[in-house]
N, C-alpha and C positions, 0 to 999 in steps of 0.2 A: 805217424804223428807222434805216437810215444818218443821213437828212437829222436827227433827233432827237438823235440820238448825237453831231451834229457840232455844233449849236448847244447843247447842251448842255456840249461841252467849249471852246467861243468863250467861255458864261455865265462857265462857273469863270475860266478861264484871262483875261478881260478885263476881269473885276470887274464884269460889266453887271447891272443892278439888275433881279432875277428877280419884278416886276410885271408878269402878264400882263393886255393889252386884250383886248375883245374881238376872239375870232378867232386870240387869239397861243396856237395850242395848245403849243408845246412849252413855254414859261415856266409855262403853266399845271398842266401836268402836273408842272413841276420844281418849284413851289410847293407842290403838292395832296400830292408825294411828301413832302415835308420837313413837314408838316403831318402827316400818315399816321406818320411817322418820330419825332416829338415826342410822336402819340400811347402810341408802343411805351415811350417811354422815361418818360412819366408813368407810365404802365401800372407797368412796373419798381418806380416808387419803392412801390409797394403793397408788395412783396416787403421792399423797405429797412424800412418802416415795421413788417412783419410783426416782422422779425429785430430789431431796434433795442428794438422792445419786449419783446421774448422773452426777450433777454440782460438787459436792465437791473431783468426779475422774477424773481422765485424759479421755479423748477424744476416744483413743484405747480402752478404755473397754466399754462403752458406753451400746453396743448392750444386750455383759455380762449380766449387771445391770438390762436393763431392761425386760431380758428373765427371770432372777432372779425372779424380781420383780411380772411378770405376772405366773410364773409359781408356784410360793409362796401361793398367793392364792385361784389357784384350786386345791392344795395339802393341803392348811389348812381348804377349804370349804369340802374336798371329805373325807377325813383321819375323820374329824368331825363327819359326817354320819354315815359314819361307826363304829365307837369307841368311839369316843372324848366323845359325850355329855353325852353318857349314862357311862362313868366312870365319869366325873366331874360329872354328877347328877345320882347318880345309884340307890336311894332313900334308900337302906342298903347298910352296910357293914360290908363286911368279916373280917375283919382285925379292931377293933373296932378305926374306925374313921378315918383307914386309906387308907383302897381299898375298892373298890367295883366295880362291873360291872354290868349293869342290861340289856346286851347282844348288841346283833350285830346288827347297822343300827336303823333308826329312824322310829318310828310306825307311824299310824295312825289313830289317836283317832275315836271312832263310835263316830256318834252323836255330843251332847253339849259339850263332855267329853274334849275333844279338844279345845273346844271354850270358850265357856262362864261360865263353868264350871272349866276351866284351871287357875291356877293359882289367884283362888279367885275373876274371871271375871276382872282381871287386864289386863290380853293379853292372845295370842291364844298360842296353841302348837309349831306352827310354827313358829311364832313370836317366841316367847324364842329360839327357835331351832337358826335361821339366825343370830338374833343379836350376841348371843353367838360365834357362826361360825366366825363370823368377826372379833371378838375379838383373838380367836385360831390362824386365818392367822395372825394377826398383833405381836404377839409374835413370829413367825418365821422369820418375815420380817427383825426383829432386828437383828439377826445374821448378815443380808446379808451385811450390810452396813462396819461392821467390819475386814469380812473375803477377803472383795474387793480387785479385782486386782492380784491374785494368787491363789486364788483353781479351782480346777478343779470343773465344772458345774456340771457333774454327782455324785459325792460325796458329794457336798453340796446339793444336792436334795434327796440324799439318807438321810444326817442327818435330813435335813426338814423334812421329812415324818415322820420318826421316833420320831422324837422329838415333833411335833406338836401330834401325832398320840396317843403317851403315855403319856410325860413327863407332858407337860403340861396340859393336864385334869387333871393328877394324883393328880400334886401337887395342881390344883384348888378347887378340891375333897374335900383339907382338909377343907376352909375355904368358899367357896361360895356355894361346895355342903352340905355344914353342917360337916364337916368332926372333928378332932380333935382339931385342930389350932379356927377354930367356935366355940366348946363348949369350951374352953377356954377361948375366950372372945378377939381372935387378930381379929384387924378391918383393913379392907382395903374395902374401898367402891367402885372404877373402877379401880383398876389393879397395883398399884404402885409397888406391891411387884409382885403381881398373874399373870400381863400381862409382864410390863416391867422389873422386874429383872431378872424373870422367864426369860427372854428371852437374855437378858444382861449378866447373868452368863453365858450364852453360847456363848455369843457370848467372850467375856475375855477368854474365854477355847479355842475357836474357832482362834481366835486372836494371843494365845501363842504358841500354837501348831503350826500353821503353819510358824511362823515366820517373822518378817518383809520384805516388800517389797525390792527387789535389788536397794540398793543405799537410802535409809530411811538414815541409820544410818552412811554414810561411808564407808570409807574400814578399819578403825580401830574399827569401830563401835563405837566409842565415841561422835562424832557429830551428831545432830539432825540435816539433811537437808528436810527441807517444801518441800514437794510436792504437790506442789497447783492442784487443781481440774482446771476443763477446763472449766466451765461455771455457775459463780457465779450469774445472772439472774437464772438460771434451780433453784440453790438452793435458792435462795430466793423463788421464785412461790411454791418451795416446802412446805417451813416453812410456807407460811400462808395457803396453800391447806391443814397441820396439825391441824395447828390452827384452822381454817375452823371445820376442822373434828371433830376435840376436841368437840365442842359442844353436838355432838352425841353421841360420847364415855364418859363423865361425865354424859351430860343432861338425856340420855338415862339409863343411870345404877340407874336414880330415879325407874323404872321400871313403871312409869304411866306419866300422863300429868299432873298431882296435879301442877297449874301452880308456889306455894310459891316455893315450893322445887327445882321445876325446874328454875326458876328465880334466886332462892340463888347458884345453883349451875353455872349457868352462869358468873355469879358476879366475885365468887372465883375464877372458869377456868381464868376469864379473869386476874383478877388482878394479878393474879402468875405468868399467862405470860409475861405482862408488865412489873412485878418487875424482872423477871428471865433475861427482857431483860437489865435495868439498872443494877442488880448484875453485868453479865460477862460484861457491859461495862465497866462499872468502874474498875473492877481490870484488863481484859485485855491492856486497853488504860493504865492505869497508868503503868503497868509491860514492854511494847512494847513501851510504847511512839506513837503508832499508834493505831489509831480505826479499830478493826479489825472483816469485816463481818460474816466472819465461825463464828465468838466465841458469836457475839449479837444475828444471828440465834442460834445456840446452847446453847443460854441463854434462849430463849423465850421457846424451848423444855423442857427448866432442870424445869423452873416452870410449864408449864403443866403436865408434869412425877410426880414432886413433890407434885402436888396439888390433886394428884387424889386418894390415899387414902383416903382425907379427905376433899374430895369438897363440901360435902354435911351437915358437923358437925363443919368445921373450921371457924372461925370466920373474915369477908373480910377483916381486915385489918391484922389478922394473915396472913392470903394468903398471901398479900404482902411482910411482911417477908418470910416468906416461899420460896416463890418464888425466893426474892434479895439473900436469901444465897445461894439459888440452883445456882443461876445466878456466884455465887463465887466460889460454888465448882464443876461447869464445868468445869471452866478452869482451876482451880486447878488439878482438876482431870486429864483432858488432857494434861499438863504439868508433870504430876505423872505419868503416865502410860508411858508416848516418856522417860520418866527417866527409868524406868524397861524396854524400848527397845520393848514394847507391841505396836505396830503398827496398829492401830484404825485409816481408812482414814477418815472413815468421825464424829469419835466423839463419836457414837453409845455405847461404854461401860460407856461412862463419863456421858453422858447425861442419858441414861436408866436406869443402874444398881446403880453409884453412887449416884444419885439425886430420881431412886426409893427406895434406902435403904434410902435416908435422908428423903421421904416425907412420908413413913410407918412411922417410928420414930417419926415425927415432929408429928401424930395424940396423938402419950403418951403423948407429952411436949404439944401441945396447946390446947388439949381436955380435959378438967375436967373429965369425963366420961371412959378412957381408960387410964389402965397402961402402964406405958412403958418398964416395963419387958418383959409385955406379946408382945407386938409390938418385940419386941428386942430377942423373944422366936420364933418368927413367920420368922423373918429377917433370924434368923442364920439356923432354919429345910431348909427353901427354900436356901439359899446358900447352906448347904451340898447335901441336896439332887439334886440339879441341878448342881451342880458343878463336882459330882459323876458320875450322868447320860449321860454330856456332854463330860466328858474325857472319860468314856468309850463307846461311840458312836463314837467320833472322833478320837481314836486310834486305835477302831475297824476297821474301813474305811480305815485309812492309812493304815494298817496292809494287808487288802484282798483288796483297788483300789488304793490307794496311793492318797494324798490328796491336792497334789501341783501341780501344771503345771512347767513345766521344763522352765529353763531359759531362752530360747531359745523363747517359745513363751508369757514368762511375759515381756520381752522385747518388743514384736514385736507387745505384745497388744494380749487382749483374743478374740475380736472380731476376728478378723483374726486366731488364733489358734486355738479357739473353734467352732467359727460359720461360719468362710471364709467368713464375710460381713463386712462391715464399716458402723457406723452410721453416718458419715460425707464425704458419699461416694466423692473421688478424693482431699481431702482435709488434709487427714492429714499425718503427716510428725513424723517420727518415730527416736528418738535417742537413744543412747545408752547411760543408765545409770549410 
């Protein structure tokens, strides 16, 4: 314990690059821990996303939201195990570079093979397994925000399973498991495109399909009328339990403790955020004449979405731009989509998808190292193919459970029509929209 203890404080204190070889158990242990530690804090952001979504809806769905939320997770950790990892990593493939599966359920390695042996004594079998898992839930999570306040619970759990179960390893397949989009040379370092568009184009699919909420748009359907969320406190706690998270989900896709890399990747996470927050302030407050909270939290996401392709290769004060434009084209965007009549309560298309096609992108234009065709090659396979996937999953659904809750109880609030509970038991007061 001593000798561990003491190379462990040489690592910190001498800047030494915590890649373990074969044999080098203590670096490996201090890798595997920081990997384990990345996992707790994606974990977290489940929680952010819970809250985030809860304050930016009405009061009546509430309960919804948050069964949404928890049951999101044990359907993107369980669907994982079983399928997910071994198609996003199936080590061949069938289809050259573009399926593969290397079978049902997660092994377990004899021996070292697992361990120190795994991945070049960077981290264990399982480690890669978890953190990965985390990532899978969190691309589900993103629909839920979108589809809020009128689908019916069991049809969005039936597209979750599905979607998490296939869609997304497949299309991860191409680029993180070495797939076609990889030997081409498209970069995406934690998820810009892989987690969050991938999850965003479903949820825009998800979104149009079922239709705007009663009373969004009118009765002529020409006027945008706000429907404000019921607890602007919930969504703030949200946005920074992301923020929060974010550390793990960049910090962590170093895939070691190498503290420079991890360091530089902090830097970025952070500064994108900060700029994403003055982007949307600025053009929100100037366009409303009012500082407006939904849109500076959904600035601080557009730069952490945006940054995450390329947290690791972009350069910190690039990030800052990066970040300040994303911070512009959230609100853009959310103003774009209430134009198309696309009913996004809490932002979730504008923030994910637009701001993850803009931070794939942004790795061509501020990375010397990567083209931006190939980026822009990478952008457009994952929109068709998720765009594909997600209309016919969600047409299928409606088709054989139907995919809306009846008037009658989107009025009355889902909590009470789906769950017969209240999350503000005795309190709250229900009108007609």
């Amino acid at each position: 314990m001593n000798h561990f203890k003491l190379i462990f404080i040489m690592t910190i204190l001498m800047g030494g690059v915590a890649i373990a070889g074969p044999g080098d158990t203590a670096l490996f242990t201090i890798n595997n821990i920081w990997m384990l530690v990345s996992t707790i804090l994606v974990f977290i952001m489940h929680l952010g996303f819970a809250t985030l979504e809860s304050g930016l809806t009405r009061a009546k769905n509430t309960v919804n939201i948050l069964f949404k939320n928890v049951s999101i997770i044990a359907i993107g950790l369980l669907t994982y195990a079983l399928c997910g990892f071994n198609l996003m990593y199936p080590g061949e493939f069938s289809l050259t570079g573009v399926f593969g599966f290397a079978g049902w359920g997660i092994t377990v390695p004899q021996g070292t093979a697992g361990l120190i042996e795994y991945a070049d004594g960077a981290y264990t079998y399982f480690a890669d397994f978890i953190f990965q898992a985390m990532f899978a839930a969190t691309a589900a999570t993103i629909v839920s925000g979108a589809v809020a306040e009128r689908i019916k619970l069991s049809s969005f759990l039936i597209f979750s399973t599905l979607y998490v179960a296939f869609v997304y390893p497949i299309a991860g397949s191409w680029k993180w498991g070495a797939g076609w989009l990889d030997q081409m040379g498209f970069y995406d370092f934690a998820g810009s495109t892989l987690v969050h568009s991938v999850g965003g184009w479903a949820a825009l699919v998800g979104a149009a399909v079922l239709g705007p909420r009663i009373g969004k748009y009118g009765r002529n359907g020409i006027k945008t009328i706000p429907i404000m969320g019921h607890s602007m406190p919930l969504a703030t706690i949200g946005v920074f339990l992301l923020w929060f998270g974010w550390y793990g989900f960049n910090g962590g896709s170093v895939l070691s403790a190498d503290p420079g890399p991890v360091s530089f990747v902090f830097v970025t996470t952070t500064l994108a955020s900060a700029a994403g927050v003055m982007g949307a302030m600025t053009l929100s407050w100037s366009l409303t004449k009012k500082p407006d909270l939904s849109m500076v939290l959904n600035g601080s996401l557009a730069g952490l979405v945006s940054i995450t392709a390329g947290a690791d290769i972009i350069n910190p004060m690039s990030a800052v731009i990066i970040g300040f434009i994303a911070g512009l084209l959230v609100v853009a965007s959310v103003l774009f989509f209430d134009r198309l009549k696309i009913d996004d309560p809490v932002g979730a298309i504008s923030v994910h998808l637009t701001c993850g096609v803009w931070g794939t992108l942004a790795v061509g234009i501020f990375s010397p190292h990567h083209q931006l065709v190939t980026q822009l090659i990478g952008v457009g396979a994952y929109g068709v193919f998720c765009l594909v996937a997600a209309l016919g999953l969600f047409y299928g659904i409606k088709l054989v459970f139907g995919l809306r809750v009846s008037e009658e109880e989107e009025i009355g609030g889902l909590d009470l029509g789906e769950h017969e509970m209240e999350a503000y038991a005795g309190f709250q007061i229900f009108t007609v929209e």
